[in-house]
N, C-alpha and C positions, 0 to 999 in steps of 0.2 A: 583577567580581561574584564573591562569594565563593558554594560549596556552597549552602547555607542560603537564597539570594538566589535562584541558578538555580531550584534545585527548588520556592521558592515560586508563581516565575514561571511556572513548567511547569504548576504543579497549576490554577493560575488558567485557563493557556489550555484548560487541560483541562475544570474544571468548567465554563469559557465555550464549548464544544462547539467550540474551534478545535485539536485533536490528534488523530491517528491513533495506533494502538499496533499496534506488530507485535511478534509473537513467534515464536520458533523452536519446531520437534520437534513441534509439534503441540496447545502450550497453548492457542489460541485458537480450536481444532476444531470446538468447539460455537456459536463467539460470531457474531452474526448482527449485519445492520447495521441500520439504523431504519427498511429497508421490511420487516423482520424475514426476510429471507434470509440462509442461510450463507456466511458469509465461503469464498470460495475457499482451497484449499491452495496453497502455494508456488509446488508443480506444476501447481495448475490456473492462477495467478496469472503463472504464465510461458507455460505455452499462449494463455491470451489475448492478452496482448502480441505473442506469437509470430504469433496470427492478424490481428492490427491490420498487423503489419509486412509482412503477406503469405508468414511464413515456415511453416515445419511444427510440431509438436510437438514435446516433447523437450528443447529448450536450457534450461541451468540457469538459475535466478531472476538471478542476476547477471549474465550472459552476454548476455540478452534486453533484461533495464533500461539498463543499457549500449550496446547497438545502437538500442534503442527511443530513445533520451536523442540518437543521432548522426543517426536517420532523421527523428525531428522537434523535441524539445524536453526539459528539464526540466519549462516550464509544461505539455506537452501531458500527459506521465508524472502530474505530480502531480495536473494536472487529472484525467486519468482515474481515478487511485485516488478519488479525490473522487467521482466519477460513480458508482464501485464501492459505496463506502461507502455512498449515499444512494440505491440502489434498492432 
């Protein structure tokens, strides 16, 4: 599949409301999800995980998704951001 091919695919799953978009530093600050709440920061996105796993605050976004991914799942991870998204 060439450039041209992926990216039209992406846009499709995109405008068929099957993508998430993350973004780093703080671009998506303002952006809320479709129960029109604000997306969590990084930090707040790693404490929550942090509290699912029954740990404390604090650990990096990568650090978190990584142990969250070995305590129960990728489905469970990806499930929850989904959960995130749609409240």
């Amino acid at each position: 599949m060439d450039n041209d091919s992926t990216l039209r695919t992406a846009i499709r799953a995109a405008l068929g409301g099957e993508a998430m978009l993350f973004l780093g530093a703080g671009a998506a600050k303002d952006a809320k999800n479709k129960g029109d709440v604000s997306l969590p920061t990084g930090q707040e996105l790693s404490d929550l995980l942090a509290k699912d796993c029954g740990l404390p605050k604090g650990y990096s976004l990568d650090s978190i998704a990584e142990h969250f991914i070995d305590k129960y799942s990728e489905t469970k991870l990806i499930n929850t951001l989904i959960v995130m998204e749609k409240l």
